[in-house]
N, CA, C and O of each residue as an XYZ file, in Angstrom:
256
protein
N      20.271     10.702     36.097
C      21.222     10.640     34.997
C      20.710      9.710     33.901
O      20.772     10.009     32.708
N      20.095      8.329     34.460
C      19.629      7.915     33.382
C      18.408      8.147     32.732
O      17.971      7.712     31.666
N      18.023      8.768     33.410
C      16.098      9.586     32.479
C      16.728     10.516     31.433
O      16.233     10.714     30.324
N      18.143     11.205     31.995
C      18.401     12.009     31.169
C      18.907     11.680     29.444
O      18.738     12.398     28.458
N      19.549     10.369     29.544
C      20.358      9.468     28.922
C      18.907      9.148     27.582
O      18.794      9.288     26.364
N      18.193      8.756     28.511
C      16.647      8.414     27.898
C      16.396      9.303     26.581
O      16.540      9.244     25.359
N      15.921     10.179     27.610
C      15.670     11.479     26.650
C      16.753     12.009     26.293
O      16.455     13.082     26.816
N      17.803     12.220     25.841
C      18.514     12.444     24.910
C      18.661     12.280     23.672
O      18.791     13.012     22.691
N      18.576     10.118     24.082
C      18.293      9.258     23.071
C      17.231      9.616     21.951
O      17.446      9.801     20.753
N      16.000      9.671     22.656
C      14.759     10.114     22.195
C      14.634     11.296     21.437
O      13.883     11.274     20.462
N      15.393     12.570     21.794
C      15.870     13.674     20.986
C      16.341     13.664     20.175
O      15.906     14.347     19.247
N      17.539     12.878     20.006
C      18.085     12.572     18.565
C      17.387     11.497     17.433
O      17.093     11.407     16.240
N      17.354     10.871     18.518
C      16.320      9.804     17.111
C      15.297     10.379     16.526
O      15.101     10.206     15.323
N      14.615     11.032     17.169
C      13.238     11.628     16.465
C      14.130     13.181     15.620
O      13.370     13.583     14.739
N      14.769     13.611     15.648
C      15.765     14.697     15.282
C      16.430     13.924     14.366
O      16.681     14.909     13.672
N      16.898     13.098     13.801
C      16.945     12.225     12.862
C      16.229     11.640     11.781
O      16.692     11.475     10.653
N      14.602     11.204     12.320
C      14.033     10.836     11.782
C      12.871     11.153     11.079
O      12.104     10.367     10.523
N      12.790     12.584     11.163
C      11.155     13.418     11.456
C      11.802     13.870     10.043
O      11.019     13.498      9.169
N      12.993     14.566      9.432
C      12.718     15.168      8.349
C      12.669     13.823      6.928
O      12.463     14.028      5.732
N      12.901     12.675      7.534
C      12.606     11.779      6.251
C      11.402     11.434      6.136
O      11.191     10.468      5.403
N       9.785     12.346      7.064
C       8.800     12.033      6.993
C       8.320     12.403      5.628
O       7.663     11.549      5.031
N       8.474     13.172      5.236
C       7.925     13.900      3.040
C       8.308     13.003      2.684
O       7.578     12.347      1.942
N       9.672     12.481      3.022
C      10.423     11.485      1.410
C       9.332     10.116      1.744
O       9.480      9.081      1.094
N       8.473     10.199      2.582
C       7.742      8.804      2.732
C       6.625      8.728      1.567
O       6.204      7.767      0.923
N       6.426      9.576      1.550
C       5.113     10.235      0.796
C       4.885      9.210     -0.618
O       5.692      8.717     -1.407
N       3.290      9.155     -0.508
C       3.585      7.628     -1.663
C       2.395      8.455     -3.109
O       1.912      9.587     -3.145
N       2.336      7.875     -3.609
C       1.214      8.402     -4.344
C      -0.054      7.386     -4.806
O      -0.138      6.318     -5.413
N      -1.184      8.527     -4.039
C      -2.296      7.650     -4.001
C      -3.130      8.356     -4.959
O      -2.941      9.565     -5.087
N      -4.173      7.683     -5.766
C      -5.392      7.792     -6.765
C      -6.527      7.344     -6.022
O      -6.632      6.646     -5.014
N      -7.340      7.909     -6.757
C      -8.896      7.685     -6.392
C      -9.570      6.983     -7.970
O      -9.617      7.432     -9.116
N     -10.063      5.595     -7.298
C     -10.136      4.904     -8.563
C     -12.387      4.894     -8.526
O     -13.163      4.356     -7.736
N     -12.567      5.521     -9.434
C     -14.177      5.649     -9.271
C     -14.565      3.865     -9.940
O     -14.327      3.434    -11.068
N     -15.281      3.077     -8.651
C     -15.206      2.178     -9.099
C     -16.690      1.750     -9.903
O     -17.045      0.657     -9.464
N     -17.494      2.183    -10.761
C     -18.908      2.008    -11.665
C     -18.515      1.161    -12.627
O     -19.269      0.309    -13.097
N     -17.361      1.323    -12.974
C     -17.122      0.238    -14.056
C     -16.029     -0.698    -13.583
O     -14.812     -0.564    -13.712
N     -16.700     -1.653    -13.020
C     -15.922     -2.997    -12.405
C     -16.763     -3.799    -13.309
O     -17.984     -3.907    -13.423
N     -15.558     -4.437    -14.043
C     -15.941     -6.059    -14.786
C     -14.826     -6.777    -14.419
O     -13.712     -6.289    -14.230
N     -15.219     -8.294    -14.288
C     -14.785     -9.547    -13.395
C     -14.464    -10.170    -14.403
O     -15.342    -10.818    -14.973
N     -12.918    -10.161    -14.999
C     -12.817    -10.967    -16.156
C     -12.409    -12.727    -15.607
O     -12.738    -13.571    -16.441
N     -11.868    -13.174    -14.551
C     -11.975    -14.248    -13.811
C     -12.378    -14.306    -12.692
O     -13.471    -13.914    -12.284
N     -11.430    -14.858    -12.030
C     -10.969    -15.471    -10.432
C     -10.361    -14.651     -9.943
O     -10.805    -14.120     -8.925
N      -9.294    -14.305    -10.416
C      -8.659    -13.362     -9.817
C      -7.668    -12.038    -10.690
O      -6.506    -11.634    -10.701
N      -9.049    -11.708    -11.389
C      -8.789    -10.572    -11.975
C      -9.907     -9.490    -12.471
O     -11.026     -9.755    -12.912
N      -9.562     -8.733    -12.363
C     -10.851     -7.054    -12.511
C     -10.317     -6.415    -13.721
O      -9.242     -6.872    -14.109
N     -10.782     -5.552    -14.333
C     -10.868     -4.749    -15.369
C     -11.338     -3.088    -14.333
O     -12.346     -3.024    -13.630
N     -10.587     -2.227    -14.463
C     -10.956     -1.064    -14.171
C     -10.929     -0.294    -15.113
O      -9.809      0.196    -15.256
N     -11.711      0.062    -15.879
C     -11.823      1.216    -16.722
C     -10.852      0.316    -18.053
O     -11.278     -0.763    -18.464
N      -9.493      0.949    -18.637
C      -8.896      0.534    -19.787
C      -7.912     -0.398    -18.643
O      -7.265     -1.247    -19.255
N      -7.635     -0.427    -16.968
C      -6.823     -0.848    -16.639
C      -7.218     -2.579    -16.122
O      -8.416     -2.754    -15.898
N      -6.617     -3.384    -15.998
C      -6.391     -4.876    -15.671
C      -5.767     -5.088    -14.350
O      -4.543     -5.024    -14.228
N      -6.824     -5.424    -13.010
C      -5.803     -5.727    -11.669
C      -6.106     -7.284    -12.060
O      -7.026     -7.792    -12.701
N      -4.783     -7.918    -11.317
C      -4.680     -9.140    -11.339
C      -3.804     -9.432    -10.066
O      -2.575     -9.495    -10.074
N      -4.972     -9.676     -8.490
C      -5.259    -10.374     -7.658
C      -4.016    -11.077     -6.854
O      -4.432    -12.224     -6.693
N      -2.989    -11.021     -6.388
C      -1.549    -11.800     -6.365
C      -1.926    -12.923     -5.051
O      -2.622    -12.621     -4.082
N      -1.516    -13.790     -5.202
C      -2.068    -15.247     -3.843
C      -3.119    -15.276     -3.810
O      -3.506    -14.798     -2.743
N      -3.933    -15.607     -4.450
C      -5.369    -15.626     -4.821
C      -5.435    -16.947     -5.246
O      -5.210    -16.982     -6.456
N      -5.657    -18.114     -4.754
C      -6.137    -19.630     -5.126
C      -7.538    -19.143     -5.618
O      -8.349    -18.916     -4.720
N      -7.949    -18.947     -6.911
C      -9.004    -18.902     -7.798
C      -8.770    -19.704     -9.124
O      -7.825    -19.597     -9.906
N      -9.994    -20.635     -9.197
C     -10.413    -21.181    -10.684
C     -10.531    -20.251    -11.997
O     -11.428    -19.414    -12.102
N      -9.592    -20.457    -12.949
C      -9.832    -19.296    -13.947
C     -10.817    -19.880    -14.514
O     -11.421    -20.908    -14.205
N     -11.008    -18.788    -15.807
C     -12.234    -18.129    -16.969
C     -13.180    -19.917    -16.810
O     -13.983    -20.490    -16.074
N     -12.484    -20.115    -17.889
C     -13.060    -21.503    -18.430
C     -12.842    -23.060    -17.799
O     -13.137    -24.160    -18.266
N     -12.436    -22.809    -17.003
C     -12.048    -24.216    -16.030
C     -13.117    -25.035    -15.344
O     -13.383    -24.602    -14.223
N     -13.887    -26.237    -15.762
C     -15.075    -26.884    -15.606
C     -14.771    -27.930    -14.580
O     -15.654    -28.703    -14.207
């Protein structure tokens, strides 16, 4: 009775949870990386775009 209880459980939860697998769906890019420039410590230039590094203890640009 209780294996059955088990799997029941297991039936519904996954019967629950399997059709919110699409809405997970994220959107990913492919970033061609040839043009990487290092404008600090903790920041890149990709193409026209600017990543900037988040919890990154880095010395910026001009800091002697």
């Amino acid at each position: 009775m209780r294996t059955m209880d088990t799997h029941a459980a297991l039936i519904l939860s996954l019967s629950l949870c399997l059709p919110l697998v699409p809405l997970a769906r994220t959107h990913a890019e492919t970033i061609d990386g040839r043009r990487v420039v290092i404008i600090d410590g903790d920041t890149i230039a990709l193409g026209r775009e600017r990543v900037r590094l988040l919890n990154v203890d880095t010395p910026e640009g001009a800091v002697t």
